[in-house]
PDB file with one MODEL, atoms N, CA, C and O in Angstrom:
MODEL        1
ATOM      1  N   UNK A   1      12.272  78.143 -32.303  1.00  0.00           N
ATOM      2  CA  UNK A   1      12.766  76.964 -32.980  1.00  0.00           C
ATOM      3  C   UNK A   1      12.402  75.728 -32.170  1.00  0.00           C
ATOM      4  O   UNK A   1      12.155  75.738 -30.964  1.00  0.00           O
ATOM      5  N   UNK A   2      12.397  74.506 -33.085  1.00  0.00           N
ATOM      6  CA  UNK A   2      11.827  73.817 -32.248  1.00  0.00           C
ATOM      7  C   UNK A   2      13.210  73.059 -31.786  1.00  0.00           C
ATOM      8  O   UNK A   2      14.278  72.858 -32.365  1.00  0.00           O
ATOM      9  N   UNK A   3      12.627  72.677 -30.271  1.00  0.00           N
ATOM     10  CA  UNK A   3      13.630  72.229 -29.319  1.00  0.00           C
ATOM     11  C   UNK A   3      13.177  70.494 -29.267  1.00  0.00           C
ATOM     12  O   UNK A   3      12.045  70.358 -28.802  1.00  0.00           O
ATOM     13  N   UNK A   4      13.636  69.597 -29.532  1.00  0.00           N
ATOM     14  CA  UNK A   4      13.360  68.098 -29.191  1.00  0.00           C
ATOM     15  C   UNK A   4      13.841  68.040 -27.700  1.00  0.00           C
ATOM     16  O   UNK A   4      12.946  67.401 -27.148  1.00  0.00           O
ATOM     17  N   UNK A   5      14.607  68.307 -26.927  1.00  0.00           N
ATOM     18  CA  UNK A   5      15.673  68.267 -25.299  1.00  0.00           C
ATOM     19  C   UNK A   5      14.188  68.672 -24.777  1.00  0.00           C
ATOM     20  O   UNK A   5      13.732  67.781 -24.060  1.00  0.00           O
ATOM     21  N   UNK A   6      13.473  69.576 -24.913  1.00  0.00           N
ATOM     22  CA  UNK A   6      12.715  70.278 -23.691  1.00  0.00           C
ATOM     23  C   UNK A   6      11.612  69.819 -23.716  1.00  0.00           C
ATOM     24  O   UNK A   6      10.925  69.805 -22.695  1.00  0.00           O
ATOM     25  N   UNK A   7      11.108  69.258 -25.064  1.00  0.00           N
ATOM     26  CA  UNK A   7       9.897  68.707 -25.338  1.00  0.00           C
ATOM     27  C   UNK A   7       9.991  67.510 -24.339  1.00  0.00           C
ATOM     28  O   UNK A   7       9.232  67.448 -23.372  1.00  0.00           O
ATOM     29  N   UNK A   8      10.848  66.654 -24.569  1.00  0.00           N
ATOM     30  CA  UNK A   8      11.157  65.628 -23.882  1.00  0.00           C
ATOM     31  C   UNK A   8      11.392  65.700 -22.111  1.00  0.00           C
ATOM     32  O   UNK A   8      10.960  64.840 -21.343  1.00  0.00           O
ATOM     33  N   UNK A   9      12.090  66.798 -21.734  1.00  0.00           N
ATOM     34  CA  UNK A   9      11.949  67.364 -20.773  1.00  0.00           C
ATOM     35  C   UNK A   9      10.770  67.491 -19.755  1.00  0.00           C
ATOM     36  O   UNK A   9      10.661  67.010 -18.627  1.00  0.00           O
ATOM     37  N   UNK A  10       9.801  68.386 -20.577  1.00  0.00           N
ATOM     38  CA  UNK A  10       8.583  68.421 -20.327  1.00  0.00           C
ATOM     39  C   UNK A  10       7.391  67.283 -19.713  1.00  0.00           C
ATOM     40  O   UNK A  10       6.601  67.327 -18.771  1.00  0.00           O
ATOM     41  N   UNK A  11       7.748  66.141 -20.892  1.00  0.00           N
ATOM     42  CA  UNK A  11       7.298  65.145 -20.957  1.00  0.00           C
ATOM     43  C   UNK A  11       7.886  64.404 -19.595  1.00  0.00           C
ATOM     44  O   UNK A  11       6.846  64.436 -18.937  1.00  0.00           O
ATOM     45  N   UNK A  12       8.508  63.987 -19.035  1.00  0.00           N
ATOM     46  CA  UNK A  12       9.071  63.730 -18.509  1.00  0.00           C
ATOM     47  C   UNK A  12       8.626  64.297 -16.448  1.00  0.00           C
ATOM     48  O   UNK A  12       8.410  63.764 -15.360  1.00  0.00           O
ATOM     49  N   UNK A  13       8.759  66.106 -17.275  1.00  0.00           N
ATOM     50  CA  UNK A  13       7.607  66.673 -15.917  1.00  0.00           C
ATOM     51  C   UNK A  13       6.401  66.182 -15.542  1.00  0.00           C
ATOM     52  O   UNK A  13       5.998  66.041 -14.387  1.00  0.00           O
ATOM     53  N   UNK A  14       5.521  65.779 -17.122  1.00  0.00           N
ATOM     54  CA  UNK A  14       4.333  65.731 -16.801  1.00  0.00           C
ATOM     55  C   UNK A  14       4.100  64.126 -16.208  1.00  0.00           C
ATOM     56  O   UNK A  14       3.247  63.818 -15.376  1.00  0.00           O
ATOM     57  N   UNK A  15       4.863  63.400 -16.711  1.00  0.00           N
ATOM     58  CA  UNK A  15       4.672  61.898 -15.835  1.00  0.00           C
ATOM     59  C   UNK A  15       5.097  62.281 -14.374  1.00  0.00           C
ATOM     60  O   UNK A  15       4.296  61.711 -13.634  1.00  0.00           O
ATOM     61  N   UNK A  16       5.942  62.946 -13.682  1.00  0.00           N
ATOM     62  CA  UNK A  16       5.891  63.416 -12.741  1.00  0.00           C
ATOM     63  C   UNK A  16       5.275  63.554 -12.162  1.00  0.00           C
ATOM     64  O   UNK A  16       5.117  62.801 -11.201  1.00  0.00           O
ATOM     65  N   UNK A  17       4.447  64.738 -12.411  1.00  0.00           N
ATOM     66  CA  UNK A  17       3.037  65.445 -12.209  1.00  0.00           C
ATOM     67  C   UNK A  17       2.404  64.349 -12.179  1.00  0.00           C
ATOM     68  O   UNK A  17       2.159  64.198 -10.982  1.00  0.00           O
ATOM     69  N   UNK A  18       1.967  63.457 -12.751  1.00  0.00           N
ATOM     70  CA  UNK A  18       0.620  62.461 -13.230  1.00  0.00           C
ATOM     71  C   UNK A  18       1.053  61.713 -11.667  1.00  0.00           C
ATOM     72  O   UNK A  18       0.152  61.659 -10.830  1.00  0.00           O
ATOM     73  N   UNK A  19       2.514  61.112 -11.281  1.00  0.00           N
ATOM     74  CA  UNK A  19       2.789  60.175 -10.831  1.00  0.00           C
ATOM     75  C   UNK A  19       2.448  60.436  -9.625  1.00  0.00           C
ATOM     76  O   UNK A  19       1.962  59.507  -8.980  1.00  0.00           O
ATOM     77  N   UNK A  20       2.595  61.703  -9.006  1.00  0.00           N
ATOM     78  CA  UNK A  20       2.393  62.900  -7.706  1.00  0.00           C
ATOM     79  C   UNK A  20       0.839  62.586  -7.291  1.00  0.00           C
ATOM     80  O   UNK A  20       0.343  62.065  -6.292  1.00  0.00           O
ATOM     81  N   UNK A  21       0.421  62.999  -8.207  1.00  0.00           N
ATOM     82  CA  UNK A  21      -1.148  63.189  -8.181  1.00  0.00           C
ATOM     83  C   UNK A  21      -1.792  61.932  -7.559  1.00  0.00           C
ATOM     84  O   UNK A  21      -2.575  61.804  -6.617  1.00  0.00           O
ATOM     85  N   UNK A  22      -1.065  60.823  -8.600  1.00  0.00           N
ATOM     86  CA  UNK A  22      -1.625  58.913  -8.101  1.00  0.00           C
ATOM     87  C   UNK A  22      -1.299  58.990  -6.631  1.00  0.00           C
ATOM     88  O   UNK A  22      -1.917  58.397  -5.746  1.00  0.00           O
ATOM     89  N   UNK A  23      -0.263  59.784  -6.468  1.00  0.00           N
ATOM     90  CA  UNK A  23       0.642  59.587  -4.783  1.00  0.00           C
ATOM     91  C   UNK A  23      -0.514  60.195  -3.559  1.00  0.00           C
ATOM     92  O   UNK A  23      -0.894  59.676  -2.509  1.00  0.00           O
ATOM     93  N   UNK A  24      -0.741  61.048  -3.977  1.00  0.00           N
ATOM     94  CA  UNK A  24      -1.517  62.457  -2.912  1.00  0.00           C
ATOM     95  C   UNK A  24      -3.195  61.759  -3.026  1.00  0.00           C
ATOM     96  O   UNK A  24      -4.001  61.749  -2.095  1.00  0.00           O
ATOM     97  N   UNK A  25      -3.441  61.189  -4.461  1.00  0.00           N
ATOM     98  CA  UNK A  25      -4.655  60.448  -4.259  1.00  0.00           C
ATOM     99  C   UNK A  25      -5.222  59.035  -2.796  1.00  0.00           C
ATOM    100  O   UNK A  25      -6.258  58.818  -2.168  1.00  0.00           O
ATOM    101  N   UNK A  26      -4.245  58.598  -2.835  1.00  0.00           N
ATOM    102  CA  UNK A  26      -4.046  57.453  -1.785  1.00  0.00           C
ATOM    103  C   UNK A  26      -4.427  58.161  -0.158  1.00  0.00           C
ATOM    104  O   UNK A  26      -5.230  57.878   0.731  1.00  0.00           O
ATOM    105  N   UNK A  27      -3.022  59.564  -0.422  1.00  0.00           N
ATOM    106  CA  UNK A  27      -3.759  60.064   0.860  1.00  0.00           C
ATOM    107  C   UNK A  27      -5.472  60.250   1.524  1.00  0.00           C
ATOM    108  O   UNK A  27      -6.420  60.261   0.740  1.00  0.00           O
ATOM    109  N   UNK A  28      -5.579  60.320   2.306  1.00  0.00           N
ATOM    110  CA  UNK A  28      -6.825  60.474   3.080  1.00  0.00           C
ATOM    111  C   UNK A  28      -6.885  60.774   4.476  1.00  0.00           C
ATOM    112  O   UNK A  28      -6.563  59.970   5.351  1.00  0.00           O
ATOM    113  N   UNK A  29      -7.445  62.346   4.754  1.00  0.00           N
ATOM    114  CA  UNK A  29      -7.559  63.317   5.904  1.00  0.00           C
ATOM    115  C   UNK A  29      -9.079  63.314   6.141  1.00  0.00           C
ATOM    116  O   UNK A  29     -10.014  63.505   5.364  1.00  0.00           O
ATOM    117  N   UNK A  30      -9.035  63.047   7.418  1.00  0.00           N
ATOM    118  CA  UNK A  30     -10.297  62.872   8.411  1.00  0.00           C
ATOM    119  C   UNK A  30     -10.698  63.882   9.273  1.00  0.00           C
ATOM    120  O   UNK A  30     -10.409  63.362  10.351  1.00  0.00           O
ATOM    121  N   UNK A  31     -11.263  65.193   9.595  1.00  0.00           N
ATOM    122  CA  UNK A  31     -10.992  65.772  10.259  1.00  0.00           C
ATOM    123  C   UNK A  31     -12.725  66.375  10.816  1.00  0.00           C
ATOM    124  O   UNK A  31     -13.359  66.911   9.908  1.00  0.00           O
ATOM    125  N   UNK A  32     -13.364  66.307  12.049  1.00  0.00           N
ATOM    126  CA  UNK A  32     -14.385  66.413  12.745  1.00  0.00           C
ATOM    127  C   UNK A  32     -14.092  67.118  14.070  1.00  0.00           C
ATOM    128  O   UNK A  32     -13.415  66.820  15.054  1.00  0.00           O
ATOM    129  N   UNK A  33     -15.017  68.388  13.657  1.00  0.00           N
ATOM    130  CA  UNK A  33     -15.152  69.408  14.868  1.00  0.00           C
ATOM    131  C   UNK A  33     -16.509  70.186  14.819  1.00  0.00           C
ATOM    132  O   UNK A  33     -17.110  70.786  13.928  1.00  0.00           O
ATOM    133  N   UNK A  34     -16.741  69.936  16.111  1.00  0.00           N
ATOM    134  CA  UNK A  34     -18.644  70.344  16.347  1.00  0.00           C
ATOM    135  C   UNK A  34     -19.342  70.444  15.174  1.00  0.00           C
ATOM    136  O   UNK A  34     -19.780  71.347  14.460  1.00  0.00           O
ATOM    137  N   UNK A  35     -19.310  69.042  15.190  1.00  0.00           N
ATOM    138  CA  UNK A  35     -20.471  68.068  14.356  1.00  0.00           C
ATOM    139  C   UNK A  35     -20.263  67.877  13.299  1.00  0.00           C
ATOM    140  O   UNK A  35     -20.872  67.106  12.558  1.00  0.00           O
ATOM    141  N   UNK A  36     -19.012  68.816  12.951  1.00  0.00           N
ATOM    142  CA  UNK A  36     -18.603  68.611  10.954  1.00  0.00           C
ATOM    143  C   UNK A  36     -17.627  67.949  10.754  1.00  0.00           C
ATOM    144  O   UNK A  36     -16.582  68.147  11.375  1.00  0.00           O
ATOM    145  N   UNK A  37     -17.768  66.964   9.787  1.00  0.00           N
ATOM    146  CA  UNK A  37     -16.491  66.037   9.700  1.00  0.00           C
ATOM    147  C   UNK A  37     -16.760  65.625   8.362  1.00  0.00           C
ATOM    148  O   UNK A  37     -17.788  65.105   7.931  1.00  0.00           O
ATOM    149  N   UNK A  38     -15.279  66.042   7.511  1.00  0.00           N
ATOM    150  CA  UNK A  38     -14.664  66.193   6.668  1.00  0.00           C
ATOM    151  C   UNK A  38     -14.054  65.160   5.981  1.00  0.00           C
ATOM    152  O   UNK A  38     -13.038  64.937   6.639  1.00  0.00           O
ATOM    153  N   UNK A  39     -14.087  64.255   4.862  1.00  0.00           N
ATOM    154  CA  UNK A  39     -13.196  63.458   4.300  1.00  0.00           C
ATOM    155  C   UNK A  39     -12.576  64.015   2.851  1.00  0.00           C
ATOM    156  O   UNK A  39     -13.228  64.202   1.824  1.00  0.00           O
ATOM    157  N   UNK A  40     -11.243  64.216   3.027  1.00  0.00           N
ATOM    158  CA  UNK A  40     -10.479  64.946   1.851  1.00  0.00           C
ATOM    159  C   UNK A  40      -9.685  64.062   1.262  1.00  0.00           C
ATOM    160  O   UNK A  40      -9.427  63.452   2.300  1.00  0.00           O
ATOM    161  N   UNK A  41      -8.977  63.387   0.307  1.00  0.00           N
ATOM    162  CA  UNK A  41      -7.865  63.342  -0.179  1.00  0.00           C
ATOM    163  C   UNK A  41      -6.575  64.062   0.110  1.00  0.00           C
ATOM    164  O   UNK A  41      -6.537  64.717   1.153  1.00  0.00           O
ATOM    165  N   UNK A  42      -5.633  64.037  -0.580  1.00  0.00           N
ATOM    166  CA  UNK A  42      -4.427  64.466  -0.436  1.00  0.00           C
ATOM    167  C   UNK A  42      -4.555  65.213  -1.904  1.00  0.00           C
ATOM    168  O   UNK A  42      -3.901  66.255  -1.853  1.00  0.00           O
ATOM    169  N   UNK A  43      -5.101  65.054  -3.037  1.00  0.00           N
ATOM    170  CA  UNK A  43      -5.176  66.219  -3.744  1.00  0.00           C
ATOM    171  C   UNK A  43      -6.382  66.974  -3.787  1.00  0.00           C
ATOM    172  O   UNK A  43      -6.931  67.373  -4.814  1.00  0.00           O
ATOM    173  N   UNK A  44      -6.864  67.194  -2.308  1.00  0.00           N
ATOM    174  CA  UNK A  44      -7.644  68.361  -2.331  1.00  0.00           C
ATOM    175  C   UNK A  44      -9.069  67.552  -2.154  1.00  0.00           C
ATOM    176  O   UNK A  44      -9.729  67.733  -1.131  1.00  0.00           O
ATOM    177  N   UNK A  45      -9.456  66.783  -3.036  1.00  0.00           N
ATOM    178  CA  UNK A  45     -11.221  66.117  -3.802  1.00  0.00           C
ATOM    179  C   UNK A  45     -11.559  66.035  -2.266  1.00  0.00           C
ATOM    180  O   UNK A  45     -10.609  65.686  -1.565  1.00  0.00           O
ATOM    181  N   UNK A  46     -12.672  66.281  -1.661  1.00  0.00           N
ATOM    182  CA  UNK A  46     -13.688  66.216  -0.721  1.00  0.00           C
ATOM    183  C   UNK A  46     -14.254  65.249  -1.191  1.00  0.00           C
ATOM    184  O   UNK A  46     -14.611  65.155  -2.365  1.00  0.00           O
ATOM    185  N   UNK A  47     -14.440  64.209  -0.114  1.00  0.00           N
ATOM    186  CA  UNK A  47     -14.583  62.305  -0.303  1.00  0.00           C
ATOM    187  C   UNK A  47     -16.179  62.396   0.012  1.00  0.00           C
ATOM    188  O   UNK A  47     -16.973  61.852  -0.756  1.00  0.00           O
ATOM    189  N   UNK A  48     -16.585  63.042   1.067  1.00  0.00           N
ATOM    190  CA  UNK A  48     -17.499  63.343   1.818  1.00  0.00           C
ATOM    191  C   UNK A  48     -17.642  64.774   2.789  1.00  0.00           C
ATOM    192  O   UNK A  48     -16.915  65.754   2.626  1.00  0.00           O
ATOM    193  N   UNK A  49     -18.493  64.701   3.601  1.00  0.00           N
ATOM    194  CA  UNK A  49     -19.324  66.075   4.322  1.00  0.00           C
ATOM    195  C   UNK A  49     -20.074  65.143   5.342  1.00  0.00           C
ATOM    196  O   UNK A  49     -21.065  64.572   4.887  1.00  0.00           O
ATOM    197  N   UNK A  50     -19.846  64.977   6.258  1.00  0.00           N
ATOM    198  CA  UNK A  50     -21.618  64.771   7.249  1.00  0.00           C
ATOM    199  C   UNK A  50     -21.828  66.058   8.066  1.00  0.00           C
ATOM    200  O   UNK A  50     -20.831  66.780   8.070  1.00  0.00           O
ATOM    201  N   UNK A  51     -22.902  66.526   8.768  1.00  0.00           N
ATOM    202  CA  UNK A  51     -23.066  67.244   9.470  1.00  0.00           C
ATOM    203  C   UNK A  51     -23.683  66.818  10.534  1.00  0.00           C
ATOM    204  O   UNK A  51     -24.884  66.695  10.294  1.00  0.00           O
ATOM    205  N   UNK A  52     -23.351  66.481  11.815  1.00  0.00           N
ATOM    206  CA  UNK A  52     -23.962  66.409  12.894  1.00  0.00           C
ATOM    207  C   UNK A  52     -24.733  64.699  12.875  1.00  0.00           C
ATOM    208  O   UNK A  52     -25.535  64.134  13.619  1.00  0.00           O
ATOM    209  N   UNK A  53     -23.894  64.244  11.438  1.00  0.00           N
ATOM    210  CA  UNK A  53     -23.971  62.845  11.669  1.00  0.00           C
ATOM    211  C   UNK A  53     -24.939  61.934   9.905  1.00  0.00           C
ATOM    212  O   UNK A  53     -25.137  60.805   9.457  1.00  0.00           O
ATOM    213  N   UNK A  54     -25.223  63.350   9.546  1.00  0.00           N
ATOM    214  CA  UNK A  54     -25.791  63.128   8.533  1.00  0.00           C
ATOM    215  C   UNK A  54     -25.412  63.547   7.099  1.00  0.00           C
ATOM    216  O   UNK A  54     -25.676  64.730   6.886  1.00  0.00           O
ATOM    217  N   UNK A  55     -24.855  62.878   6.044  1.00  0.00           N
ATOM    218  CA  UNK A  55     -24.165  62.905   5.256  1.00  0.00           C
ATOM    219  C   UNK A  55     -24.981  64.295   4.029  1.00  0.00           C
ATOM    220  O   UNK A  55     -26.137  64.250   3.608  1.00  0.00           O
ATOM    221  N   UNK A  56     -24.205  65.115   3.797  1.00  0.00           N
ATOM    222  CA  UNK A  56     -24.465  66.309   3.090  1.00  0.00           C
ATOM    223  C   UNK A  56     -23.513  66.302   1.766  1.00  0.00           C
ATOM    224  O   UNK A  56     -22.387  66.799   1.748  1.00  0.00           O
ATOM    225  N   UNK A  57     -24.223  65.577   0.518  1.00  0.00           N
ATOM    226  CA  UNK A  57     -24.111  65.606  -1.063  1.00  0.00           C
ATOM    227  C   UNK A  57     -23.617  66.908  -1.392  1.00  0.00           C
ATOM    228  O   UNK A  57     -22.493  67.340  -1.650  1.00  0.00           O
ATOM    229  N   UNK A  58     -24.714  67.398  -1.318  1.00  0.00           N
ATOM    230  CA  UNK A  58     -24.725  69.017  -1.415  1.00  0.00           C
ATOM    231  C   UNK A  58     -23.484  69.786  -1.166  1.00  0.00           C
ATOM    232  O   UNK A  58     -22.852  70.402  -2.024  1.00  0.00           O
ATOM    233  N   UNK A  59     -23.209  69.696   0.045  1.00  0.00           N
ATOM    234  CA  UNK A  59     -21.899  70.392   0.432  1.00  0.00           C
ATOM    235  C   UNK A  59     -20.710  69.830   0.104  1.00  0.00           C
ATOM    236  O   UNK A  59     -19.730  70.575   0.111  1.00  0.00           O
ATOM    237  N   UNK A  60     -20.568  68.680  -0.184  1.00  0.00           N
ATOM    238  CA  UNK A  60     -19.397  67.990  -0.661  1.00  0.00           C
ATOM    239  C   UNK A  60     -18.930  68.864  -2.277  1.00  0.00           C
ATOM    240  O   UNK A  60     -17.953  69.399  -2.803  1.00  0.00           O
ATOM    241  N   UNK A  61     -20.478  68.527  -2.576  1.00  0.00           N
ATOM    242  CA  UNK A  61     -20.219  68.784  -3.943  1.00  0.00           C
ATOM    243  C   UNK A  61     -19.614  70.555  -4.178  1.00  0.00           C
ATOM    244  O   UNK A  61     -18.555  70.909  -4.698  1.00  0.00           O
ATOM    245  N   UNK A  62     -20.430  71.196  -3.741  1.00  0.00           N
ATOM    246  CA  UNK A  62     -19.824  72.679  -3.176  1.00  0.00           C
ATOM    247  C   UNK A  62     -18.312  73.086  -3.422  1.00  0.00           C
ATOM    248  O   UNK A  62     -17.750  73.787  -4.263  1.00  0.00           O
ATOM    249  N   UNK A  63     -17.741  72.074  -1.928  1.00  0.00           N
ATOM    250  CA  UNK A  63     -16.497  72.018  -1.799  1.00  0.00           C
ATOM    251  C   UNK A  63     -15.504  71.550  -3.242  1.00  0.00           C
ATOM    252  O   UNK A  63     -14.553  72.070  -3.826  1.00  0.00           O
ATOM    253  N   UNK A  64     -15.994  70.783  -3.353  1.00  0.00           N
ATOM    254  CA  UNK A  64     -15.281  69.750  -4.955  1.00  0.00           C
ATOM    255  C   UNK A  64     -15.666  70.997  -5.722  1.00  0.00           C
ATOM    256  O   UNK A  64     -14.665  71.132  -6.424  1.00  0.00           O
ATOM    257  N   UNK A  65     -16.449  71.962  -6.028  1.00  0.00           N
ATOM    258  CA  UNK A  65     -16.366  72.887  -6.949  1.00  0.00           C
ATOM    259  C   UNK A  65     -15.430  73.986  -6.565  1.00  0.00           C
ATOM    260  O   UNK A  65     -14.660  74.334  -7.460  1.00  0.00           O
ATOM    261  N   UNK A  66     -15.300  74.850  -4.965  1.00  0.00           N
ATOM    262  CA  UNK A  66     -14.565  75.594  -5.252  1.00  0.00           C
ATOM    263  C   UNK A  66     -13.131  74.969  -4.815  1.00  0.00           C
ATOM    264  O   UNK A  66     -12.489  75.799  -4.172  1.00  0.00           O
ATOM    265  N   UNK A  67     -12.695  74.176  -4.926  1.00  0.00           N
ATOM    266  CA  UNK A  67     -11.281  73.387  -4.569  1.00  0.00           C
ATOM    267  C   UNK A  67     -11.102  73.578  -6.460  1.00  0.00           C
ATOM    268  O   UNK A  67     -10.232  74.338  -6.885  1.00  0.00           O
ATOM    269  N   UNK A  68     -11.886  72.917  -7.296  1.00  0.00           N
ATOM    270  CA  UNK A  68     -11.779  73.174  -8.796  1.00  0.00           C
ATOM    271  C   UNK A  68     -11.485  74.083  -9.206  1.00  0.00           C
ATOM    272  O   UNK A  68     -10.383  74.083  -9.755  1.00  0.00           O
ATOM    273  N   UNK A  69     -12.233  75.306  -9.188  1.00  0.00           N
ATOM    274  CA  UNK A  69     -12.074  76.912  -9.218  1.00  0.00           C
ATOM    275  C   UNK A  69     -10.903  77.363  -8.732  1.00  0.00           C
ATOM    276  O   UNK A  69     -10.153  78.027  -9.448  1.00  0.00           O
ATOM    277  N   UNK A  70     -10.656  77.116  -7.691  1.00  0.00           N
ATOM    278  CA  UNK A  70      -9.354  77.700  -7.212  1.00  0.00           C
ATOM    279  C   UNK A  70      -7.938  77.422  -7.821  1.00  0.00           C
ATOM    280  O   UNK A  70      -6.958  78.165  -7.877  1.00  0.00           O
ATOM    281  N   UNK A  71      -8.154  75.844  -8.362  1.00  0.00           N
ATOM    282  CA  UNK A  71      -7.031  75.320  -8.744  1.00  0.00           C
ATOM    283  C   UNK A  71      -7.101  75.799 -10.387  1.00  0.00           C
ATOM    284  O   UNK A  71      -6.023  75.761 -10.980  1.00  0.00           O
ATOM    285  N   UNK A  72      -8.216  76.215 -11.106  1.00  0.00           N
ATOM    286  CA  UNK A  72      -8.272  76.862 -12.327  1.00  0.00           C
ATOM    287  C   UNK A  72      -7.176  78.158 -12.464  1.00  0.00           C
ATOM    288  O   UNK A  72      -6.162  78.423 -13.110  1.00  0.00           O
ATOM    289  N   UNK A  73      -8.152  78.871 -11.304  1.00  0.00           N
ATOM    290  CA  UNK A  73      -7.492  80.194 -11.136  1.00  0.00           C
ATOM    291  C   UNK A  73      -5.590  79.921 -10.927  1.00  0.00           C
ATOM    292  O   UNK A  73      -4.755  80.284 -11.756  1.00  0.00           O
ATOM    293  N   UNK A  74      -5.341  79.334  -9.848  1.00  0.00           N
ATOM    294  CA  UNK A  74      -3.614  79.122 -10.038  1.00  0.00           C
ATOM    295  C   UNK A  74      -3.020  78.737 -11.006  1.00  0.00           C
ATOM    296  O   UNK A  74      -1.974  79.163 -11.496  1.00  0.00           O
ATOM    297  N   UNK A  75      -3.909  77.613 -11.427  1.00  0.00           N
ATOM    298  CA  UNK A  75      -3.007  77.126 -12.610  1.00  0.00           C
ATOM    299  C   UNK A  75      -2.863  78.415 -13.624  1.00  0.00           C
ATOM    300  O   UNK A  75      -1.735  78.861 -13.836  1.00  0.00           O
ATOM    301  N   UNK A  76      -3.984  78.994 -14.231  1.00  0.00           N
ATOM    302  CA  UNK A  76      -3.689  80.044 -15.403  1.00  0.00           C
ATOM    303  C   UNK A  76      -2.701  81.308 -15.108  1.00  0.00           C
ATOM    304  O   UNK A  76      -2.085  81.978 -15.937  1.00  0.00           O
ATOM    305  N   UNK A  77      -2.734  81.472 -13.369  1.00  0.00           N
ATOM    306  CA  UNK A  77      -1.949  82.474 -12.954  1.00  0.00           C
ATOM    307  C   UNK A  77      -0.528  81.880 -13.107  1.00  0.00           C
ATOM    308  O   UNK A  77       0.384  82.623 -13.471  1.00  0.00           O
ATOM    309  N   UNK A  78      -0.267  80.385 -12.807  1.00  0.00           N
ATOM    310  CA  UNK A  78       1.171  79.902 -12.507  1.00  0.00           C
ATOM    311  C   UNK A  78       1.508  79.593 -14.362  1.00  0.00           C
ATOM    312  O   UNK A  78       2.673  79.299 -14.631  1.00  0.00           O
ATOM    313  N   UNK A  79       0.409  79.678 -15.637  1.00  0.00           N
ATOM    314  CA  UNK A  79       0.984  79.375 -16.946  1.00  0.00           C
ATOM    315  C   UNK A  79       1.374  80.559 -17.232  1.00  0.00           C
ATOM    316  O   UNK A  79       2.402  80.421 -17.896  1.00  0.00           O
ATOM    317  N   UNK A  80       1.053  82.029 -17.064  1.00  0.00           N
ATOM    318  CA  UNK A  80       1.795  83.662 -17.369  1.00  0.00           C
ATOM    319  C   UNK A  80       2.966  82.806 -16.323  1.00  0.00           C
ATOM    320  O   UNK A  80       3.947  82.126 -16.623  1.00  0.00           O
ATOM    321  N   UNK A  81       2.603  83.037 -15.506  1.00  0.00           N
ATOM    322  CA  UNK A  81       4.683  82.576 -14.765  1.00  0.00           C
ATOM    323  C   UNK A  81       5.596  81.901 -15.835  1.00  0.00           C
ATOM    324  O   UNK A  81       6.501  82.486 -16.429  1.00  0.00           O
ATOM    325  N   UNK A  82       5.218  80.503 -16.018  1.00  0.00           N
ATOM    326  CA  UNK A  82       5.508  79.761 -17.177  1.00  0.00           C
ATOM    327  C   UNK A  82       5.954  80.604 -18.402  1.00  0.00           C
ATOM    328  O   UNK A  82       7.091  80.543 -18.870  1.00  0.00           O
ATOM    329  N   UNK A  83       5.109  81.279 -18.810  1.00  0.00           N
ATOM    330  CA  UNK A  83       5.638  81.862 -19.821  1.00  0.00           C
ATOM    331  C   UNK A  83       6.372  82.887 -19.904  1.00  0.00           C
ATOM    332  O   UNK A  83       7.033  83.167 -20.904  1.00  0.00           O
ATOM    333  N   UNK A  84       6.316  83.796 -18.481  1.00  0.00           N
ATOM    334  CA  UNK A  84       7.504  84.444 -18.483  1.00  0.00           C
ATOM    335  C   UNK A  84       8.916  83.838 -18.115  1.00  0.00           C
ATOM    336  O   UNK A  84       9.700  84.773 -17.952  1.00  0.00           O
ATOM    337  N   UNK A  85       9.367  82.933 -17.974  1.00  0.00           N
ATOM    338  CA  UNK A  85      10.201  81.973 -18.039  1.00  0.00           C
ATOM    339  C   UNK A  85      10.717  81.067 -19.346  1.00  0.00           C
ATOM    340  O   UNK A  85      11.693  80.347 -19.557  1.00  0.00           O
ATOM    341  N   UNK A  86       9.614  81.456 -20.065  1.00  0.00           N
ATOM    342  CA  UNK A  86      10.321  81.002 -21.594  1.00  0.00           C
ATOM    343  C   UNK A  86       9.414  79.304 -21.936  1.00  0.00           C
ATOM    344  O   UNK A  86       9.280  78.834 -23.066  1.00  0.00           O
ATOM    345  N   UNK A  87       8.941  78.699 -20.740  1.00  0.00           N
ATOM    346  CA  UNK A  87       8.084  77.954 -20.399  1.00  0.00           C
ATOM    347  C   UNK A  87       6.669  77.715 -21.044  1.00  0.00           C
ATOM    348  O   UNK A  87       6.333  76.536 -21.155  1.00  0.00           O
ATOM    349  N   UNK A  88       6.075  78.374 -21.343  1.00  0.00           N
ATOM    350  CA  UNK A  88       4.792  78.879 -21.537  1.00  0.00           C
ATOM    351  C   UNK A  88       4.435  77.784 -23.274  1.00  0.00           C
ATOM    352  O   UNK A  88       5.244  77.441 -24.137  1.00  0.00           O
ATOM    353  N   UNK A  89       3.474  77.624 -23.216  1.00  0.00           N
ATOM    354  CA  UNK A  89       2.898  77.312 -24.691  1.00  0.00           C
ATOM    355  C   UNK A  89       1.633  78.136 -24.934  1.00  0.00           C
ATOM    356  O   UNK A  89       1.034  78.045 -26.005  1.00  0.00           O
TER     357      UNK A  89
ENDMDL
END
């Protein structure tokens, strides 16, 4: 049956979610060890790659794919959660 409370509810999560995301975007992690140095966000996105001083597209892009993949894979694993919770669409 349809519920108007949860819909709204929901809604409510997902500006959440949206608002989180703007939050963790701002972040920015720097991190360089024998010769590799890393620029990440706070939700994950790989900013950059240099290696040994020289900036690597390639590998950034890499990274930005399996950071994507991974977060595919959880999410569809965490929507069965969802739906065993009554959650689920």
């Amino acid at each position: 049956m349809f519920n108007p409370g949860k819909i709204k509810d929901l809604y409510n999560l997902k500006k959440q979610a949206d608002e989180m995301k703007r939050e963790m975007e701002k972040i920015v992690v720097e991190v360089e060890e024998k010769g590799v140095k890393i620029v990440m966000q706070g939700d994950q996105k790989v900013v950059s790659v240099m290696v040994d001083g020289e900036d690597s597209p390639k590998l950034k892009d890499v990274f930005n794919k399996a950071v994507k993949e991974s977060q595919k894979k959880t999410a569809k694993k965490m929507q069965g959660r969802l739906s065993d919770l009554g959650l689920g669409f």
